[in-house]
ZAMARGU-4260 file (C-alpha; in steps of 0.2 Angstrom, whole numbers, plus 5000, padded with zeros to 4 digits):
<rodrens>
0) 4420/4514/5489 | 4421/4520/5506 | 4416/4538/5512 | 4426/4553/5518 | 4416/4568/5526
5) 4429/4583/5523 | 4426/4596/5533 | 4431/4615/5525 | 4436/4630/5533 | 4447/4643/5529
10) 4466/4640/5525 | 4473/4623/5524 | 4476/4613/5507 | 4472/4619/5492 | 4456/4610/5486
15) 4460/4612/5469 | 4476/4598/5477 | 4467/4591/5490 | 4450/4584/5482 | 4457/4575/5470
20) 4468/4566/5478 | 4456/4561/5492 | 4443/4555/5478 | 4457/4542/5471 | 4451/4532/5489
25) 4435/4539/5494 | 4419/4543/5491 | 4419/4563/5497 | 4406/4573/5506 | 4412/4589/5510
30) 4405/4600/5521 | 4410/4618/5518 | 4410/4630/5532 | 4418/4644/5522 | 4415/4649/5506
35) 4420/4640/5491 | 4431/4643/5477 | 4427/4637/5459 | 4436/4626/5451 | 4438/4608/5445
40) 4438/4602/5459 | 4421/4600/5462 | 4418/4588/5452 | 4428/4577/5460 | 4413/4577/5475
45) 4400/4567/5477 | 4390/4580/5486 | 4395/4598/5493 | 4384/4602/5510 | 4387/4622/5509
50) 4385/4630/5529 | 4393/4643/5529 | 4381/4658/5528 | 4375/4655/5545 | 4394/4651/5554
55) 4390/4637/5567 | 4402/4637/5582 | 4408/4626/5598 | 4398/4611/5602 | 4386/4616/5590
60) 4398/4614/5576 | 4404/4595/5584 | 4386/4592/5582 | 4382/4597/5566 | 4399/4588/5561
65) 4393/4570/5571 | 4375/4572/5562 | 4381/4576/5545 | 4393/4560/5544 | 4379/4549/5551
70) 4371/4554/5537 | 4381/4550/5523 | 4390/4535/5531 | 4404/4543/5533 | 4419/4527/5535
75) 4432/4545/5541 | 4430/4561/5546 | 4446/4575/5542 | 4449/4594/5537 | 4466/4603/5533
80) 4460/4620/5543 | 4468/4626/5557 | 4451/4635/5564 | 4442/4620/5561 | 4455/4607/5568
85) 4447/4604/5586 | 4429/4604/5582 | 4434/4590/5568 | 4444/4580/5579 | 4431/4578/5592
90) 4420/4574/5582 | 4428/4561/5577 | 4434/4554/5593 | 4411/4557/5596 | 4410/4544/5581
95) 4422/4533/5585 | 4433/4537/5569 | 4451/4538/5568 | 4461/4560/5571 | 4471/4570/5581
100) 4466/4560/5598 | 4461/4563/5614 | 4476/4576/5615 | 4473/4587/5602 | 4471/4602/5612
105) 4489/4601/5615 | 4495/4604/5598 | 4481/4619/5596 | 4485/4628/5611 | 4501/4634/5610
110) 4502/4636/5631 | 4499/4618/5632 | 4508/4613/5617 | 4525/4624/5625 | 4519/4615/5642
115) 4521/4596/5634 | 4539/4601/5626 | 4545/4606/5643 | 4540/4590/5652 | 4549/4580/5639
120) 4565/4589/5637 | 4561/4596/5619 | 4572/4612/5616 | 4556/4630/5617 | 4557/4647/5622
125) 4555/4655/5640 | 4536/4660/5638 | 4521/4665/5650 | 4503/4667/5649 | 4494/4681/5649
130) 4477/4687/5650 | 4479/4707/5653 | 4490/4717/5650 | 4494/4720/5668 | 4500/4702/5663
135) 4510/4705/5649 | 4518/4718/5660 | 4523/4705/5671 | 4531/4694/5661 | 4541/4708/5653
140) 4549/4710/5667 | 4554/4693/5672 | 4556/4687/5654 | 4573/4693/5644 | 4567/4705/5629
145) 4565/4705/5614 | 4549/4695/5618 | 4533/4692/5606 | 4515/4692/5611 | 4507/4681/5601
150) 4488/4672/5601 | 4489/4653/5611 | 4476/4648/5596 | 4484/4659/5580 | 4490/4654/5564
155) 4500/4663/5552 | 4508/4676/5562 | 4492/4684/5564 | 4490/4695/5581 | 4509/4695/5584
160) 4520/4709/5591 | 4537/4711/5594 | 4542/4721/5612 | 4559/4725/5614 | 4557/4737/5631
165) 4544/4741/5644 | 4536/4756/5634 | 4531/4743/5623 | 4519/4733/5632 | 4501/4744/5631
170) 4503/4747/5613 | 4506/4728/5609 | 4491/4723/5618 | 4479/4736/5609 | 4487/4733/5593
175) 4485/4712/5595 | 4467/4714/5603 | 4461/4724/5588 | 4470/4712/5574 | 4463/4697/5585
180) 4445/4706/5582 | 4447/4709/5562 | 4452/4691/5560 | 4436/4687/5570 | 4426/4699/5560
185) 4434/4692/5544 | 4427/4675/5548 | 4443/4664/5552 | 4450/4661/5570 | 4445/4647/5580
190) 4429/4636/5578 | 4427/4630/5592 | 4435/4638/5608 | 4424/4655/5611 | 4436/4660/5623
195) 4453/4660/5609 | 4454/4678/5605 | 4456/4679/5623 | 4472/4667/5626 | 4489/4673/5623
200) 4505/4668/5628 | 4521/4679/5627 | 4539/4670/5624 | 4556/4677/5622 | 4564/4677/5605
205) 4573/4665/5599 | 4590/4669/5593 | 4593/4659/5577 | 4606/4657/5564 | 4613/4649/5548
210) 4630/4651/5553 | 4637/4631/5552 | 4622/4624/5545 | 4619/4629/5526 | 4635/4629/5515
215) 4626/4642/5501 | 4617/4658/5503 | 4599/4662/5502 | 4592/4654/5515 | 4582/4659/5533
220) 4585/4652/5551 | 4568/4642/5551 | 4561/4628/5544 | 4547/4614/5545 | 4545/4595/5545
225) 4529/4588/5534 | 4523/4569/5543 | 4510/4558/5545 | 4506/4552/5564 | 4498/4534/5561
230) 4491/4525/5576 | 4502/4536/5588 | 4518/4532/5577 | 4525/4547/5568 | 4533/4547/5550
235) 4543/4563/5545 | 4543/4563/5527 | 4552/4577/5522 | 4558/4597/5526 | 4555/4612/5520
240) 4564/4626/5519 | 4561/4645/5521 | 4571/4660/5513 | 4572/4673/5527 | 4554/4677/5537
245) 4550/4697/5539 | 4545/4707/5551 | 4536/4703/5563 | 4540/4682/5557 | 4529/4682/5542
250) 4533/4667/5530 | 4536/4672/5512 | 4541/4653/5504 | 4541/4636/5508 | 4553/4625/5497
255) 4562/4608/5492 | 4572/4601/5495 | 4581/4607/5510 | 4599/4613/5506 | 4605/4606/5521
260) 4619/4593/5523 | 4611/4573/5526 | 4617/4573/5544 | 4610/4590/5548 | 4594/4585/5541
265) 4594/4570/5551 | 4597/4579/5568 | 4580/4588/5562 | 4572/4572/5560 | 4578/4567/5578
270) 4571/4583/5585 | 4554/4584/5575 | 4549/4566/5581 | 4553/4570/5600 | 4542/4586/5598
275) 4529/4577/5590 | 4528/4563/5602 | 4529/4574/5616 | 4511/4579/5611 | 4504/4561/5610
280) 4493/4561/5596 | 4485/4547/5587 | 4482/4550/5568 | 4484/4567/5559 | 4497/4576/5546
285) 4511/4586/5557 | 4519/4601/5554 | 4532/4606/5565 | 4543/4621/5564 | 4558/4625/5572
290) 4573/4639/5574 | 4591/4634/5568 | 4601/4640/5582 | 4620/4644/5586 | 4631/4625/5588
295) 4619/4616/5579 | 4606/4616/5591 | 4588/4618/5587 | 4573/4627/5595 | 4554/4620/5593
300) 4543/4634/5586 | 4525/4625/5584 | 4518/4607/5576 | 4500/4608/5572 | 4493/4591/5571
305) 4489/4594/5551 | 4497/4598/5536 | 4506/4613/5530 | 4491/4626/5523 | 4494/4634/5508
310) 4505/4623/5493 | 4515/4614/5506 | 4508/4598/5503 | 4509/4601/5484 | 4529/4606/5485
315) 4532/4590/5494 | 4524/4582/5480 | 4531/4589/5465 | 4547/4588/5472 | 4547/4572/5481
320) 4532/4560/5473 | 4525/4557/5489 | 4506/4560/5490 | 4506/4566/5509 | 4486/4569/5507
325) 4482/4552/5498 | 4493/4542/5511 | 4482/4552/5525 | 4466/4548/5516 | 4471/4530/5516
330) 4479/4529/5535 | 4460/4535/5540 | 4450/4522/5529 | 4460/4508/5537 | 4470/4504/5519
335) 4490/4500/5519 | 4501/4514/5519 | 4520/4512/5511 | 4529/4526/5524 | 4547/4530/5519
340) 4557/4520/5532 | 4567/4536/5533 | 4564/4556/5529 | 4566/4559/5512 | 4580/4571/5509
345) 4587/4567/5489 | 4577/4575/5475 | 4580/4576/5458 | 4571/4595/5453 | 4565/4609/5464
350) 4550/4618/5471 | 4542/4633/5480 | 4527/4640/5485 | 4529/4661/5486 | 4518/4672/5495
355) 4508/4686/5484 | 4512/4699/5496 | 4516/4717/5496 | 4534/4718/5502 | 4550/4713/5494
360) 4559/4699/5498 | 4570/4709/5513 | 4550/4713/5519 | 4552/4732/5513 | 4533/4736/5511
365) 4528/4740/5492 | 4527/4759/5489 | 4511/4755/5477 | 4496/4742/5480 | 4495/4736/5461
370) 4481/4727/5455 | 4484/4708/5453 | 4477/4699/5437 | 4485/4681/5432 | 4479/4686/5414
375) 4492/4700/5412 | 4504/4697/5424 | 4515/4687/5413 | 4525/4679/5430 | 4537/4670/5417
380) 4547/4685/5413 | 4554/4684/5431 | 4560/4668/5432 | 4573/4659/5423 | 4571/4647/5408
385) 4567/4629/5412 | 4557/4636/5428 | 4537/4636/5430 | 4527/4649/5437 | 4509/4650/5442
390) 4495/4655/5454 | 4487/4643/5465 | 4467/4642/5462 | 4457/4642/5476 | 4471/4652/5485
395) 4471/4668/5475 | 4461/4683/5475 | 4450/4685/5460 | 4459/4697/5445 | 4457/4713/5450
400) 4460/4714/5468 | 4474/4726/5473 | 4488/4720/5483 | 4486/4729/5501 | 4500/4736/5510
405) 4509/4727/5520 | 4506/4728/5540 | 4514/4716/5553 | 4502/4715/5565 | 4491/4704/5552
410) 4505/4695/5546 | 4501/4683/5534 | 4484/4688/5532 | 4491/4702/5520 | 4493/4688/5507
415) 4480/4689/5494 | 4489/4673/5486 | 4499/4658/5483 | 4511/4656/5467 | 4520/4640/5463
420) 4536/4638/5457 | 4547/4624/5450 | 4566/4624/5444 | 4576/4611/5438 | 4589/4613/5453
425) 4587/4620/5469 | 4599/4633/5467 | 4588/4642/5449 | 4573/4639/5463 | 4581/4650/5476
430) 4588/4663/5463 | 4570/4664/5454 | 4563/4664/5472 | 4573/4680/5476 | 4570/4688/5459
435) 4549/4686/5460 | 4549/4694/5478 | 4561/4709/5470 | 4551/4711/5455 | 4536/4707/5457
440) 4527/4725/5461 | 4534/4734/5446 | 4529/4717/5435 | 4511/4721/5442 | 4512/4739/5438
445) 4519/4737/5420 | 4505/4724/5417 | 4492/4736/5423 | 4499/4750/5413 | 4497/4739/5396
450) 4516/4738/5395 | 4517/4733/5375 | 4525/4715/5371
</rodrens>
């Protein structure tokens, strides 16, 4: 069998999902540069290298990376984090081993990524770099607010502000500097570039709406594509699709299948595969997001050159039966790949992934910060009968932590955990969607207070 060294850092897919599916093909080595959940998982490894006590950065981490798979006899190198996504693919190029490509930079740095979209025609905001806020006051000024400052290396709406008028502009960039700072001192960020926290961009808002594009209730302005780029050719597989963000553009769900009509979908399809070629990558999952706007056009948000983190990959799965991460696994290690001709868009059941976060579902913060414990919770009383709910493992705080209340300068880093739902029809998922986010808090609160049967 050949061998994989997976490379592990914080976010990403699941590994409870991920290592299993990558043993079906290959021998796997993973080297852990974050800490590790338990789980069974493990046993699914033929050895765990653990480095994460001592964080390894920038080139010394390519090195560490190229000397680790030379040791095992690594046949492919991969990783699903966003942190660790350019240190991987360089290695990799060092090694000689299919990833991203020589242009991965472009789909990590959001300057460039904005950059390449605008060369090829591909619909993006006005945006600017900055560097200082003498910058950002700048591009206030020539940009049409509302604007948001955001990080050119970030993930999860992490170190993002909105401004909405000049006054605005000294408080966003002490407020994103210091969010930048606790995610540095939390141990995520960027792996490789020293200089990320450093590099932000600022972009004008994107007016989006559902008006002529979903023909039922429920559902937000944005959306993502999952693919596979293999040897430079992309193959959209499927959408997903969001209930409304909150404040400041924090995700709460992912879901499939996609309510909207086929043609509409297809127009998606067009779009996402000009934006991913625009950023000439060689071989990598994709996840592209975009904004519905007014007449049926469409607004690129981001595509990272991996898959979706969190349960996306396992939503497009249960939904589906398309094994995003084994096709990847297989693309790397030279094997045949059966890609859909076309995006998927008919599905017989239905599927989310929820945030556990502290707001409801209109991203009212919680009042309380309740204690979360998957042994008493007893999620099934929210949902409807015929539905499934659980936590993800190995995306969920232990029992016992308390959900925090919710701030939007750190985004999706409020989020202690990951719940997957499945329905029997996409219109029970989107109701039982609503009702977790609704209930949830005082579910969490009865459960503490020993609530009798």
């Amino acid at each position: 069998m050949k061998k994989l060294l997976f490379v592990h850092g914080k976010g990403g897919v699941p590994l409870d999902h991920a290592v299993p599916r990558m043993a079906a093909h290959a021998e796997v080595h993973l080297l852990a540069l974050a800490p590790l959940p338990d789980g069974p998982w493990r046993e699914h490894c033929a050895e765990i290298i653990p480095r994460w006590t001592e964080p390894v950065r920038g080139d010394d981490l390519v090195d560490l990376i190229v000397e680790t798979a030379k040791a095992v006899g690594a046949d492919a190198v991969t990783g699903f984090a966003e942190w660790a996504l350019l240190a991987v693919s360089l290695a990799a190029q060092r090694l000689g081993l299919p990833g991203p490509g020589a242009n991965v930079r472009d789909s990590r740095d959001k300057r460039l990524m904005r950059e390449r979209w605008a060369e090829a025609g591909v619909p993006g905001p006005e945006f600017r770099r900055v560097g200082s806020e003498a910058d950002l006051l700048a591009a206030f000024r020539e940009l049409t607010a509302p604007m948001l400052l955001k990080p050119a290396w970030g993930a999860g709406s992490i170190g993002q502000f909105v401004l909405r008028e000049e006054a605005d502009v000294a408080i966003a960039w002490i407020t994103v500097a210091k969010a930048l700072d606790d995610l540095v001192a939390y141990g995520a960020g960027e792996y490789y570039e020293a200089e990320a926290p450093r590099q932000l961009l600022v972009e004008e808002i994107i007016a989006g709406t559902t008006d002529g594009w979903y023909d039922e209730p429920g559902f937000g302005d944005y959306l993502s594509v999952e693919g596979i780029v293999a040897d430079g050719v992309y193959h959209p597989i499927a959408i997903t699709g969001r209930i409304p963000t909150i404040p400041p553009f924090t995700e709460l769900s992912s879901h499939a299948p996609c309510a909207l009509p086929e043609p509409l979908q297809r127009e998606i399809e067009r779009v996402a595969t000009a934006a991913v070629d625009a950023l000439r990558l060689d071989t990598c999952g994709t996840h592209t997001e975009m904004k519905l706007c007014a007449d049926g056009t469409v607004m690129l948000l981001e595509s990272a050159a991996r898959f979706g983190g969190s349960a996306i990959t396992g939503v497009v799965e249960s939904v589906f039966g398309v094994d995003l991460v084994g096709m990847f696994i297989r693309q790397l290690l030279g094997e045949p790949v059966d890609y859909p001709d076309r995006m998927l868009v008919d599905a017989g059941s239905a599927a989310a992934e929820l945030s556990l976060i502290g707001t409801d579902s209109a991203g009212r913060p919680w009042r309380t910060e309740p204690v979360w414990d998957s042994r008493t919770a007893e999620l099934h009383r929210l949902v409807s009968p015929g539905s499934t709910i659980t936590h993800v493992h190995g995306l969920t705080a232990p029992d016992g932590t308390r959900v925090p209340h919710y701030t939007e300068a750190r985004g999706i880093a409020n989020c202690i955990g990951m719940l997957f739902l499945t329905a029997p029809t996409r219109a029970q998922m989107v109701a039982d969607t609503y009702a977790v986010f609704d209930c949830l808090e005082a579910r969490l609160k009865e459960a503490a207070a020993g609530e009798p049967e």
